[in-house]
C-alpha atoms as a printed R data frame, in Angstrom:
    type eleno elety resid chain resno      x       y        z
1   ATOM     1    CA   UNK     A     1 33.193 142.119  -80.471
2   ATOM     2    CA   UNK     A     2 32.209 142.648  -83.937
3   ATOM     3    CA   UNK     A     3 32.333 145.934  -85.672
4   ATOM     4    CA   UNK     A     4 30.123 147.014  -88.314
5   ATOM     5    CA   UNK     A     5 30.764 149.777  -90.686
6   ATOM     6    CA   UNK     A     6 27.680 151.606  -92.302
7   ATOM     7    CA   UNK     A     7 28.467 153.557  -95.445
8   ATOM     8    CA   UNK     A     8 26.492 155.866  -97.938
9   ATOM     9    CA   UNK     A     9 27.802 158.679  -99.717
10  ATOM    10    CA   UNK     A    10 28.189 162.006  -97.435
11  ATOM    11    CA   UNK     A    11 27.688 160.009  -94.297
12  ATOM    12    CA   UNK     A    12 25.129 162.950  -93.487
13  ATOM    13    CA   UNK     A    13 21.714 161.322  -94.093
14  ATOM    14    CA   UNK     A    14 21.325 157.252  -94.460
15  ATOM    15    CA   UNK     A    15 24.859 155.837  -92.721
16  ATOM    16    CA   UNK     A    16 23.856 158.384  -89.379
17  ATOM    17    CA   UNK     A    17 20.450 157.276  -89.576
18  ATOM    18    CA   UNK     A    18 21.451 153.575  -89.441
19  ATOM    19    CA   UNK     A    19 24.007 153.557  -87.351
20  ATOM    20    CA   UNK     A    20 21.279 155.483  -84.624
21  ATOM    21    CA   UNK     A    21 18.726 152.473  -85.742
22  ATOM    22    CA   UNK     A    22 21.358 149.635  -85.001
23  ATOM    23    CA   UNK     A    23 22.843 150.878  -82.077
24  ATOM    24    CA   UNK     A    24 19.340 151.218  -80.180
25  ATOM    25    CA   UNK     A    25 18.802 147.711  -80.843
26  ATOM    26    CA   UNK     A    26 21.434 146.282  -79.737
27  ATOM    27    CA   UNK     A    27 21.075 148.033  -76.869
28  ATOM    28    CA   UNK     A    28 17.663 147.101  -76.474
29  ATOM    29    CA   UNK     A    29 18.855 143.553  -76.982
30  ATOM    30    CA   UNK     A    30 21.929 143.596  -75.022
31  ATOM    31    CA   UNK     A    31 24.083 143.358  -77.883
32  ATOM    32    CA   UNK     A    32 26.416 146.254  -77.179
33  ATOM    33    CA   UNK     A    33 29.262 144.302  -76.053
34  ATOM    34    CA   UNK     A    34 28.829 142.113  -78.676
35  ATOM    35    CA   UNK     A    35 28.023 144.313  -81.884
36  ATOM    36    CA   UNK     A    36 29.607 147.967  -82.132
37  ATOM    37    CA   UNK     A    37 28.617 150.146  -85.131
38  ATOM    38    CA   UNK     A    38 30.215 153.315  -86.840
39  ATOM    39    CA   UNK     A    39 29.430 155.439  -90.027
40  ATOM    40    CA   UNK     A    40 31.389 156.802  -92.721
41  ATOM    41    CA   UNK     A    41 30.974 158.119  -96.406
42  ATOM    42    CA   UNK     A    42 32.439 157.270  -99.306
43  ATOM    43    CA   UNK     A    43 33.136 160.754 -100.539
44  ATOM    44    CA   UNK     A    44 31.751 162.954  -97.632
45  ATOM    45    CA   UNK     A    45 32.729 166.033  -99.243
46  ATOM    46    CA   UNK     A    46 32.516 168.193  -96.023
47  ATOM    47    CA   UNK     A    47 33.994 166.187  -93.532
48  ATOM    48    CA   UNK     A    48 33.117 167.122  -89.907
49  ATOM    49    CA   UNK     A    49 29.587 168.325  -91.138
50  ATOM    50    CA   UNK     A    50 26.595 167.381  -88.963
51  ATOM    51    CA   UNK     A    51 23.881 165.085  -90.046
52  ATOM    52    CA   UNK     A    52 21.013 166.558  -92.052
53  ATOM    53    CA   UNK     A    53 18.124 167.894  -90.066
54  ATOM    54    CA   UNK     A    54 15.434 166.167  -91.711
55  ATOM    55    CA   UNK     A    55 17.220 162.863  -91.152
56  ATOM    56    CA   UNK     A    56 17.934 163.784  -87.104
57  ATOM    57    CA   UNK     A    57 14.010 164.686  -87.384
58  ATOM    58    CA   UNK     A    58 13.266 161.714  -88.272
59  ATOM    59    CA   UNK     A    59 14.571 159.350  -85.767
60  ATOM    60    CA   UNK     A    60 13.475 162.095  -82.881
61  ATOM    61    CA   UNK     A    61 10.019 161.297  -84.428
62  ATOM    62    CA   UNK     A    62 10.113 157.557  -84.003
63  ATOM    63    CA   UNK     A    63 11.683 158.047  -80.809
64  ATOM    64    CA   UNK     A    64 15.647 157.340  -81.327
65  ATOM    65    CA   UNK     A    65 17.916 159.511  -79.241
66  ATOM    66    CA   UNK     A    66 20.614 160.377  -82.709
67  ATOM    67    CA   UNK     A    67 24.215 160.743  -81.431
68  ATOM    68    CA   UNK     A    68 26.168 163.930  -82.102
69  ATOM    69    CA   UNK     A    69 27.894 162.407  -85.173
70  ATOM    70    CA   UNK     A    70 29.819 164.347  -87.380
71  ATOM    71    CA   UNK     A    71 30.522 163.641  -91.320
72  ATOM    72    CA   UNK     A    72 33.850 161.752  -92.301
73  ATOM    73    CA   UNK     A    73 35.195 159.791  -95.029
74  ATOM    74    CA   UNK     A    74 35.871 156.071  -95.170
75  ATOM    75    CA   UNK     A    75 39.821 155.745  -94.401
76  ATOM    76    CA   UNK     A    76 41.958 152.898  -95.654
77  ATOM    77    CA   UNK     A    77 42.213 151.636  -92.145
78  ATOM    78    CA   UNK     A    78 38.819 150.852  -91.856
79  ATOM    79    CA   UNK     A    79 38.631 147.574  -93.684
80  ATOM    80    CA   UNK     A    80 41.037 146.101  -91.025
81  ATOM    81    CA   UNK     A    81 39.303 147.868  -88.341
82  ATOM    82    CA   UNK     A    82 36.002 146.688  -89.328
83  ATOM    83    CA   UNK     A    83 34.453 143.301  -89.804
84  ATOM    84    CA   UNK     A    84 32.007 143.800  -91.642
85  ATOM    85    CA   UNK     A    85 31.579 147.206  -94.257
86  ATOM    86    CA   UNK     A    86 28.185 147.420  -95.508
87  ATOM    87    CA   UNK     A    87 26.701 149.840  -98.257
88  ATOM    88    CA   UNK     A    88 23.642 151.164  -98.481
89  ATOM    89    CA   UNK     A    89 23.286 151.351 -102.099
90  ATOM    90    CA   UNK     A    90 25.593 149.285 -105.266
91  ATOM    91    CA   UNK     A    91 27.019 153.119 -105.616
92  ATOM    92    CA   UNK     A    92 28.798 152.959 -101.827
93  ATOM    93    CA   UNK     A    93 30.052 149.197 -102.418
94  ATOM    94    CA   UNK     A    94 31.664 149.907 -105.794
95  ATOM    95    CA   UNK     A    95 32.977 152.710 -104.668
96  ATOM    96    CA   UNK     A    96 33.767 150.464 -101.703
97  ATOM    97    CA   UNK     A    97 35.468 147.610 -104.019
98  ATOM    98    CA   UNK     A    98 37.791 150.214 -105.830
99  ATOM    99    CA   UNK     A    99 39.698 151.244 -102.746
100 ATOM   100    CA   UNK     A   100 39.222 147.958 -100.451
101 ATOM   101    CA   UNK     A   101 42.216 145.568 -100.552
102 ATOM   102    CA   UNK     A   102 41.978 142.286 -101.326
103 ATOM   103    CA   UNK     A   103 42.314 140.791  -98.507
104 ATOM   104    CA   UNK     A   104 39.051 142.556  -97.236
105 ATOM   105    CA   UNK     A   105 37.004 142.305  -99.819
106 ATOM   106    CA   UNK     A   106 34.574 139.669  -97.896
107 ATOM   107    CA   UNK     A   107 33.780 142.092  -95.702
108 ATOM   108    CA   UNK     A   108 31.648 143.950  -98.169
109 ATOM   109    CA   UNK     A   109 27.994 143.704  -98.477
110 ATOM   110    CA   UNK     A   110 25.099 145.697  -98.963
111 ATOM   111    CA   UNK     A   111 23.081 146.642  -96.076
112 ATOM   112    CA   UNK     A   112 19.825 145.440  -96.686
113 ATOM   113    CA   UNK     A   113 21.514 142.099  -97.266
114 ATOM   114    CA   UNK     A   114 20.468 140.887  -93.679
115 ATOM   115    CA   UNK     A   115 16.841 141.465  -94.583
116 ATOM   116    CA   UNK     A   116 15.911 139.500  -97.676
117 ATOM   117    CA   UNK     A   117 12.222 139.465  -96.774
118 ATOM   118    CA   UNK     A   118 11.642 142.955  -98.071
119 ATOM   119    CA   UNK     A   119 11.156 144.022 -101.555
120 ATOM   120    CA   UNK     A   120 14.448 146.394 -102.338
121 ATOM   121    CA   UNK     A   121 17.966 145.724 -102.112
122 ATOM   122    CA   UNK     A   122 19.031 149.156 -101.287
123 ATOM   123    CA   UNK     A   123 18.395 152.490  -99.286
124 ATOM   124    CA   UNK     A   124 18.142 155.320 -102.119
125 ATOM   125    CA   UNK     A   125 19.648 158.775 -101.165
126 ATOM   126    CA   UNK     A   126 16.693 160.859  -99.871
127 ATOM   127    CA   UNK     A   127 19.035 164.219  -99.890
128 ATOM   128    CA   UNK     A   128 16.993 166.047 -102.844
129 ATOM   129    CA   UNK     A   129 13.779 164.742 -101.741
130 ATOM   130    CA   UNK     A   130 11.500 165.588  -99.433
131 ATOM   131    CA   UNK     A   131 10.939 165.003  -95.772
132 ATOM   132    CA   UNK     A   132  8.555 161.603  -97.150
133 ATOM   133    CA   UNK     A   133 11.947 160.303  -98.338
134 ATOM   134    CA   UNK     A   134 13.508 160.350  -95.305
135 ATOM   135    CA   UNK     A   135 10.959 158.090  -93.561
136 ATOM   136    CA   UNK     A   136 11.005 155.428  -96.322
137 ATOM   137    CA   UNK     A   137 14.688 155.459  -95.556
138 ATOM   138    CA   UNK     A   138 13.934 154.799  -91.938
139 ATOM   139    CA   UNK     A   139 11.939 152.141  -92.480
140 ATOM   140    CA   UNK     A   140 14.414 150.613  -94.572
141 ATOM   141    CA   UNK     A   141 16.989 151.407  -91.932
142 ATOM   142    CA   UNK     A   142 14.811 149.476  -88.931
143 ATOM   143    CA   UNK     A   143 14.247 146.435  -91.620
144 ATOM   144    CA   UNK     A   144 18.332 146.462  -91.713
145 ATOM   145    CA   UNK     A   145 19.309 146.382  -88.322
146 ATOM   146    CA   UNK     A   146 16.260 144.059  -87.332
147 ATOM   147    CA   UNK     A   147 18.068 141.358  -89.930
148 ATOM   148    CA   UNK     A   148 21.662 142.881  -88.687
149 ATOM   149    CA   UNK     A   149 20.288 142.839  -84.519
150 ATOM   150    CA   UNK     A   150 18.300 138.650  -85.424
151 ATOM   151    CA   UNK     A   151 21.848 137.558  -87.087
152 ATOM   152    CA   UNK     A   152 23.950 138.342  -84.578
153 ATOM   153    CA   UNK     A   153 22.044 137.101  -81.760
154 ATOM   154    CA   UNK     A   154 20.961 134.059  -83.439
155 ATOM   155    CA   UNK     A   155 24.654 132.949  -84.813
C-alpha cells in the first residue's frame, strides 16, 4: 500500500479538500487497497479545528461525501510513515524541506506535479477569498488526484 500525505498550511481548506477528491477516486477505481491518503498542515495553528465551510460546500456541491476530518499539524513521524508528502503550494514544501530529514527528502513534491498538462504548478490558499476561490481550488484538486489516481494505476 502506498500512502500519500497532502499538505497546505492549516490543513482546513485545500489538504481536506484533496484528500476528499483522491480518496473518491480511488475508490471509484478500486484503488483503496492500493493508495491510502491523509492530510496535515504545516502550521495548523488550531489543531483539531474542522474544515472550513465553504471548502466542505464545495465538494457537497460536486457531489463528494467530505469525511469528518479535523485540523492537525504535520509530525516528524510522518515522513517515515508516508511515501510520498506532497505540497500544495512551494510555501508547504519549503516549509516541508526545513523539518524533513534527509533521508526523506525524495518523498517531497508538489501536488500538482502528477498533472503537468495544466497551466499552474500550485493550489493558491483560497482562505481570504471568496466562495469562487474555493471552486478553482477544486478543480485544481480533481486535476491532482486524476494525475495522482492515472499514476498509480498505470505504474
Amino acid at each position: 500500500m502506498t500512502k500519500i500525505l497532502i499538505v497546505c498550511t492549516a490543513n482546513i481548506c485545500r489538504s481536506p479538500m484533496a484528500m476528499t477528491v483522491a480518496t473518491t477516486m480511488a475508490k471509484e477505481d478500486r484503488l483503496t487497497r492500493k493508495i491510502q491518503f491523509d492530510a496535515a498542515g504545516t502550521h495548523a495553528p488550531r489543531v483539531g479545528q474542522k474544515a472550513d465551510a465553504r471548502a466542505m460546500a464545495s465538494l457537497v456541491k460536486r457531489g463528494y461525501a467530505p469525511g469528518r476530518n479535523r485540523s492537525r499539524r504535520v509530525e516528524p513521524r510522518d515522513f517515515n510513515d508516508f511515501d510520498l508528502v506532497l505540497a500544495m503550494d512551494s510555501d508547504n514544501l519549503s516549509a516541508l524541506k526545513r523539518i524533513c530529514p534527509t533521508e526523506h527528502a525524495h518523498k517531497l513534491r508538489l501536488f500538482l506535479s502528477f498533472s503537468p498538462a495544466i497551466d499552474v504548478t500550485e493550489v493558491a490558499d483560497p482562505y481570504f477569498g471568496d466562495l469562487a476561490g474555493f471552486e478553482r481550488v477544486l478543480d485544481l484538486c480533481e486535476a491532482g488526484a486524476r494525475g495522482l489516481i492515472h499514476h498509480y494505476s498505470n505504474p
